[in-house]
C-alpha positions as CSV (number, residue, x, y, z in Angstrom):
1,X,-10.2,14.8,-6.2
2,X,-12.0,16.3,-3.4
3,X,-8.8,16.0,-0.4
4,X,-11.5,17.4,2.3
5,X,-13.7,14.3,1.8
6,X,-12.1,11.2,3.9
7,X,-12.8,7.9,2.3
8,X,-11.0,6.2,5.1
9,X,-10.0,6.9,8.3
10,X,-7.7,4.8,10.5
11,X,-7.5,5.7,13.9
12,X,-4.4,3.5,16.5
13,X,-4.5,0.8,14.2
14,X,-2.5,-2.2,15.8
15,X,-2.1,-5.7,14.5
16,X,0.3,-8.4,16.2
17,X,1.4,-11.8,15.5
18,X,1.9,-14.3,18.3
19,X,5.3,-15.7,18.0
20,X,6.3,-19.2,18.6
21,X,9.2,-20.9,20.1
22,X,10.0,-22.7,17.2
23,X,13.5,-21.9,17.0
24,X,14.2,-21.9,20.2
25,X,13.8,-18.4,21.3
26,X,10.7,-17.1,23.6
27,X,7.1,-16.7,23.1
28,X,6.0,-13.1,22.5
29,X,4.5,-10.8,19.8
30,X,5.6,-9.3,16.4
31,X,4.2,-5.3,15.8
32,X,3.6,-5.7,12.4
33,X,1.7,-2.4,12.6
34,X,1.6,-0.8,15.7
35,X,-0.6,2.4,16.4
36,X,-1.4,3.9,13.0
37,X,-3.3,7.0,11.9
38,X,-4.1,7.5,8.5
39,X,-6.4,9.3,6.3
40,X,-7.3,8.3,2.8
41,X,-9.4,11.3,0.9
42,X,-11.2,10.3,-1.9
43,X,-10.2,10.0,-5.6
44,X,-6.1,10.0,-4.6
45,X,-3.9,7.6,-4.7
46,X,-1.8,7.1,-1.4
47,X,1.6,5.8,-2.1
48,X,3.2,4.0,0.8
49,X,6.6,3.4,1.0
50,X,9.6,1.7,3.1
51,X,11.6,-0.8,3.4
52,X,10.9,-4.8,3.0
53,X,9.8,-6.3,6.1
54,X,8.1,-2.5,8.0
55,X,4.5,-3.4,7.6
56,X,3.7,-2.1,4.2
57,X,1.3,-5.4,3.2
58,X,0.5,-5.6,6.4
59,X,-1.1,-2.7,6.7
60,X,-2.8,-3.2,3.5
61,X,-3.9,-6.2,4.2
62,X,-5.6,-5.7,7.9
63,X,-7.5,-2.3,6.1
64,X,-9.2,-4.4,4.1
65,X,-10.0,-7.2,7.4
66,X,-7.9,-9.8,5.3
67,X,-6.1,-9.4,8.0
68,X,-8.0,-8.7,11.8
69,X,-6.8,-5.8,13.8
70,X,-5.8,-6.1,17.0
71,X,-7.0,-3.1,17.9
72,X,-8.0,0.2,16.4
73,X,-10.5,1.5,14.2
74,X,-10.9,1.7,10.5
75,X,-13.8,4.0,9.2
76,X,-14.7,3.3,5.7
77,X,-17.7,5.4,4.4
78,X,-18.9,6.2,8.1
79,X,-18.4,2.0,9.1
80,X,-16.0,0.6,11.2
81,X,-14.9,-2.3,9.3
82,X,-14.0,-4.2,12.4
83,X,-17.1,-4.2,13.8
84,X,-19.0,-5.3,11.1
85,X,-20.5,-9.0,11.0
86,X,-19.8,-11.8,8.6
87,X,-22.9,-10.7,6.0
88,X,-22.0,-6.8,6.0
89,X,-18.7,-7.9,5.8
90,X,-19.3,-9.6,2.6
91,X,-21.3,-6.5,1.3
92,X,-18.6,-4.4,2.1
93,X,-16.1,-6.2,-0.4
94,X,-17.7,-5.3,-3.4
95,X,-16.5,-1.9,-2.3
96,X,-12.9,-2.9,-1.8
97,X,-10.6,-5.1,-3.8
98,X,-6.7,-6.3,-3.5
99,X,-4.2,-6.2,-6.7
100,X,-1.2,-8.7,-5.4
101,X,2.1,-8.4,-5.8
102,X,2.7,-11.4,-7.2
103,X,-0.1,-12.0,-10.3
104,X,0.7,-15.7,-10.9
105,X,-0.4,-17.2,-7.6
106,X,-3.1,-15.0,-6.8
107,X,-5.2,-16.5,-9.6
108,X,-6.3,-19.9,-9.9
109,X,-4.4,-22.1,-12.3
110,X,-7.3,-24.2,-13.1
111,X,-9.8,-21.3,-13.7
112,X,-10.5,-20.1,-17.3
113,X,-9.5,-16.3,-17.5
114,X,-13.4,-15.8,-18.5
115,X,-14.1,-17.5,-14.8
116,X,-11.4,-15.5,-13.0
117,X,-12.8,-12.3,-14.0
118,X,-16.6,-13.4,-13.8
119,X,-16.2,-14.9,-10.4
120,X,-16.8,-11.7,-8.3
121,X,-19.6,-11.3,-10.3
122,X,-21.3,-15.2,-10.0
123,X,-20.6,-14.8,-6.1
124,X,-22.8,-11.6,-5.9
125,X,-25.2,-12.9,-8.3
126,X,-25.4,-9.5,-10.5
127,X,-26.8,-10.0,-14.0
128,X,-27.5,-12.6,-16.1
129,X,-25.4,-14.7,-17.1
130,X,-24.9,-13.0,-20.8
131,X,-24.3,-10.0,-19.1
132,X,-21.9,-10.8,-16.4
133,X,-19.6,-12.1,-20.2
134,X,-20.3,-9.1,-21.8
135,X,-18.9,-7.4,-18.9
136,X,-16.0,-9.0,-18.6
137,X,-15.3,-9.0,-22.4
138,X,-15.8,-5.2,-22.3
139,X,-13.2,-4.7,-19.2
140,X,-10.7,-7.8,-20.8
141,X,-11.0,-5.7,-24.2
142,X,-10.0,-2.1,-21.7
143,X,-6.9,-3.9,-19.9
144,X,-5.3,-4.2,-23.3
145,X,-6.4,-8.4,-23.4
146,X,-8.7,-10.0,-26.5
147,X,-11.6,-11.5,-27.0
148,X,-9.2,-15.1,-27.7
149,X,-7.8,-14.5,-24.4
150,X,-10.8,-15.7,-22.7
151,X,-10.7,-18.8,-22.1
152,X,-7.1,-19.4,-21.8
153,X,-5.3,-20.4,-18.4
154,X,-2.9,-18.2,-16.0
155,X,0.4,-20.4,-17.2
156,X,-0.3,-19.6,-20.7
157,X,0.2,-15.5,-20.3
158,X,3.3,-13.7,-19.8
159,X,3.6,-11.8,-16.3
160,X,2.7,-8.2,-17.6
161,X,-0.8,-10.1,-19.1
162,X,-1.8,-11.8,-15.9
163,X,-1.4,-8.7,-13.5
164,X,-3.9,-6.7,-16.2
165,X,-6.1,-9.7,-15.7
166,X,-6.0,-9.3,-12.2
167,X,-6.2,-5.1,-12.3
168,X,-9.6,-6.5,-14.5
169,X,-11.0,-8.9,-11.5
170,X,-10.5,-6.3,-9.0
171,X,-12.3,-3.9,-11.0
172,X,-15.0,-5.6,-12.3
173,X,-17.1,-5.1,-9.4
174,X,-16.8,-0.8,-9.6
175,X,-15.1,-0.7,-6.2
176,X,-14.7,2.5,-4.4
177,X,-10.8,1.7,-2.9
178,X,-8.2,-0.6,-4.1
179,X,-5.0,-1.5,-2.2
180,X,-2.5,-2.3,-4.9
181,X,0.4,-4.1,-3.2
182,X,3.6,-4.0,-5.1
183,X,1.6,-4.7,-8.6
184,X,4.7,-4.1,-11.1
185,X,7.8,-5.2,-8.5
186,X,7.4,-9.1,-10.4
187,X,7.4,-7.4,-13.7
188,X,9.7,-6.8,-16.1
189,X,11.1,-2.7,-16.1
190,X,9.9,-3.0,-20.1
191,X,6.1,-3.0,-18.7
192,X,6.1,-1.4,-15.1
193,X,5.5,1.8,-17.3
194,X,2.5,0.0,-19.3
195,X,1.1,-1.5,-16.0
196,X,1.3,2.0,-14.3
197,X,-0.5,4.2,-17.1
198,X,-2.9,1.7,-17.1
199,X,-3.4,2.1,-13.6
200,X,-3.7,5.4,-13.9
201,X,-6.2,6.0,-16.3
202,X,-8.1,3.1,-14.9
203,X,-8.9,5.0,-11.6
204,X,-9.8,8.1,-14.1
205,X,-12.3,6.5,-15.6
206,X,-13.6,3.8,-12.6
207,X,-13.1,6.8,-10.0
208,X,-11.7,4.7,-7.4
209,X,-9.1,5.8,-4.5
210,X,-6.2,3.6,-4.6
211,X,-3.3,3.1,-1.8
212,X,-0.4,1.9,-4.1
213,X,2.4,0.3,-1.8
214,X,5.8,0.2,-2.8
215,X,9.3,0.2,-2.2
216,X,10.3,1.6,-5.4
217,X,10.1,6.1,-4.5
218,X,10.3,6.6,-8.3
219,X,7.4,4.4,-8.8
220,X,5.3,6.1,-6.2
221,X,6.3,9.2,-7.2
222,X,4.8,8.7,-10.9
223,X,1.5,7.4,-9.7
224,X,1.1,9.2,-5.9
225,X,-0.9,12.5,-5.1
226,X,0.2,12.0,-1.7
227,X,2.6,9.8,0.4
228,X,3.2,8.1,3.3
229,X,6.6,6.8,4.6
230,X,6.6,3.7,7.1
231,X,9.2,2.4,9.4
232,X,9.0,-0.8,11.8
233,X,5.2,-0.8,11.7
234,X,4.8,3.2,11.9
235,X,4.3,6.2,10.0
236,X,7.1,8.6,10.3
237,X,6.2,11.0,7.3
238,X,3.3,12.2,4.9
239,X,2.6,15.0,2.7
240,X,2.0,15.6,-0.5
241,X,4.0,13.9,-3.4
242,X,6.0,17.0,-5.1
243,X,6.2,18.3,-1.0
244,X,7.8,15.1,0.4
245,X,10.4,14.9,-2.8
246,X,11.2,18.5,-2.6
247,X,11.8,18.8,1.1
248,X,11.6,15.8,3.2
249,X,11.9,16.5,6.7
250,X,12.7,12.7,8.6
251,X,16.2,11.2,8.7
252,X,14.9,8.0,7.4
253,X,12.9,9.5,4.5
254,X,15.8,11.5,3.4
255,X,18.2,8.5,3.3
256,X,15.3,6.4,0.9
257,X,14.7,9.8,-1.2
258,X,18.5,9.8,-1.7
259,X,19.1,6.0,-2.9
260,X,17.1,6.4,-5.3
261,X,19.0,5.4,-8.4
262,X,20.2,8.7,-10.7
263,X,20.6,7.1,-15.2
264,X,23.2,9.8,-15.4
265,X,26.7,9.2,-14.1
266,X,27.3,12.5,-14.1
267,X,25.3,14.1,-11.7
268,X,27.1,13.3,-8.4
269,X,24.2,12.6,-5.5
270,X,25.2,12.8,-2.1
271,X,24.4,9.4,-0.1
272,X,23.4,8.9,3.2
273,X,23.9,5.5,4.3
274,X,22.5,4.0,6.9
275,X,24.3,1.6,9.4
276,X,22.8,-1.8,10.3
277,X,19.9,-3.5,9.4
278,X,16.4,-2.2,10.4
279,X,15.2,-3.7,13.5
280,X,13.2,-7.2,14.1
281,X,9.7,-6.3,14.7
282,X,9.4,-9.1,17.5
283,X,11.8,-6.6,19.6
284,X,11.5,-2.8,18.6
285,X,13.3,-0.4,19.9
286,X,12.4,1.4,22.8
287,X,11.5,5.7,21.7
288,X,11.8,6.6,18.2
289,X,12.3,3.2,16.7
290,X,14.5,5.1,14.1
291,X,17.0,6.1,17.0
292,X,19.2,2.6,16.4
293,X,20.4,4.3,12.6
294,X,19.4,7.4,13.1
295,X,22.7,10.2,13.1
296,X,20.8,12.9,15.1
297,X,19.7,10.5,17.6
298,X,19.8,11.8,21.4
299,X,18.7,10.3,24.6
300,X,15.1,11.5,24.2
301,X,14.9,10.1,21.1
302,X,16.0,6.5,23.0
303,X,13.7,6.9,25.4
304,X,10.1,9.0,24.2
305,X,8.6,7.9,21.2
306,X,7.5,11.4,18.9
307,X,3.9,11.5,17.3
308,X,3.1,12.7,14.0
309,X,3.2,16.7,14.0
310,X,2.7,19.0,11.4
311,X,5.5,20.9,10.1
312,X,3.4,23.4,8.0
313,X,1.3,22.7,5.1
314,X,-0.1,19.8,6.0
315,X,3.0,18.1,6.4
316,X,3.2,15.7,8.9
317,X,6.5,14.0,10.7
318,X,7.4,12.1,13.9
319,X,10.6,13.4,15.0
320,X,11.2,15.5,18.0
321,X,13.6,17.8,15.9
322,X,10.4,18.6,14.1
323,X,8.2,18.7,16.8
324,X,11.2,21.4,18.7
325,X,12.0,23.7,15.4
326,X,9.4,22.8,12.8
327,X,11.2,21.1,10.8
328,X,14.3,18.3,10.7
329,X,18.0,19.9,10.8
């Protein structure tokens, strides 16, 4: 992994929802995602992490124009995907696919697994037809799924069997980046492991740059080279894995890193709780949107908002306790 060579850059990426009045309160906007900057080198994976509801998908989704910004710019091989028209647009996806989270209704119950797989291929019209089945025979065969799997439907596979037939369709096209959006939180713990190896040797051998989004730290940190921690639409720490684990500088990254479930009752783990639920998104917090549960909050922290600073070693963090001593107390 080359971690000079930017893949993707994201520069003030915003994207809002109109909110209605439907239940009765006023018209306004929710900040799903709301001014990031982001670099994705190359070759890594990029875990993302926080908790449900701070933008995680969101973001994932708008990077690869599922979603439209509202406004910012996202640089992908020297191409601002936002700018581009309906045709490159198309182009562009065979260099960017989407594992979901949820690998039963993201394929097509009345689709052949054979036809699930081969459809990226049909749309682009590349190879024969023979060879387009031998290709998806070859990658079926490298998921760990059989020849006699091929023409069977979605229903009739178990959940760990659909999401490798949906790691398959994603890569069956060689893609250069992947967002993987919670692929193993539907599964069963028995084959999150099996999922995750298979993930990982996968981008090995395809040579493809993931972001892997997740809530689950212990996940990220088996499959991460680097990661990035998100909080009401916002970056507020990223580093490299074995950095951020060791020594996380932001309040809120602490609290996650220490909630992470320890299998021996023995080793006593100090917890730091937070109070109250994280904000809504239609209304953030004025400042540091952390200052609401945040136990070193101060008036400046109500009022400014911090940027993302580096704290040494390439390891960034949006707190003004960082930005005024280098580091978090």
């Amino acid at each position: 992994m080359n971690r000079q060579e930017e893949l993707i850059k994201i520069q003030n990426l915003k994207k809002y929802f109109n909110a209605g009045n439907a239940f009765g309160g006023k018209k306004g906007k929710v900040y799903a995602v709301d001014n990031v900057n982001l670099d994705i080198y190359r070759g890594e994976t990029l875990g993302l992490v926080g908790e449900s509801g701070c933008g995680k998908s969101t973001l994932g989704r708008t990077i690869l124009r599922l979603n439209e910004a509202t406004e910012g710019e996202i640089d992908f091989g020297g191409k601002d995907i936002n700018r581009l028209k309906r045709e490159e647009l198309r182009q562009m996806r065979r260099r960017m696919q989407m594992i979901f989270q949820d690998p039963y209704s993201s394929l097509n119950p009345r689709m052949t697994i054979m036809e699930i797989i081969r459809s990226p291929l049909d749309a682009f019209k590349i190879g024969t037809t023979e060879e387009r089945e031998e290709k998806v025979l070859q990658l079926m065969e490298r998921v760990g799924l059989g020849k006699q799997h091929l023409f069977r439907y979605p229903h009739e596979f178990s959940g760990g069997q659909r999401q490798r037939v949906v790691i398959a369709k994603a890569l069956i096209l060689n893609p250069e980046f992947v967002v993987a959006d919670e692929p193993v939180s539907a599964l069963d713990v028995s084959v999150r492991s099996q999922i995750l190896n298979l993930m990982k040797e996968l981008q090995s051998e395809f040579n493809f740059t993931c972001l892997f989004i997740s809530h689950d730290l212990s996940v990220v940190k088996h499959i991460s080279n680097r990661v990035a921690v998100m909080y009401l639409g916002q970056i507020v720490e990223i580093t490299d894995k074995r950095e951020l684990y060791e020594n996380p500088c932001h309040p809120y990254t602490k609290a996650l890193l220490s909630a992470i479930p320890i299998p021996d009752a023995r080793v006593k783990v100090k917890r730091q709780i937070l109070k109250g639920d994280v904000p809504s998104p239609y209304n953030p917090p004025s400042g540091c949107r952390f200052h609401t549960r945040c136990p070193m909050a101060t008036d400046r922290c109500k009022e400014e908002a911090p940027t993302l600073c580096d704290v040494g070693g390439n390891h960034m963090v949006a707190c003004h306790f960082c930005e005024a001593t280098g580091q978090a107390k």
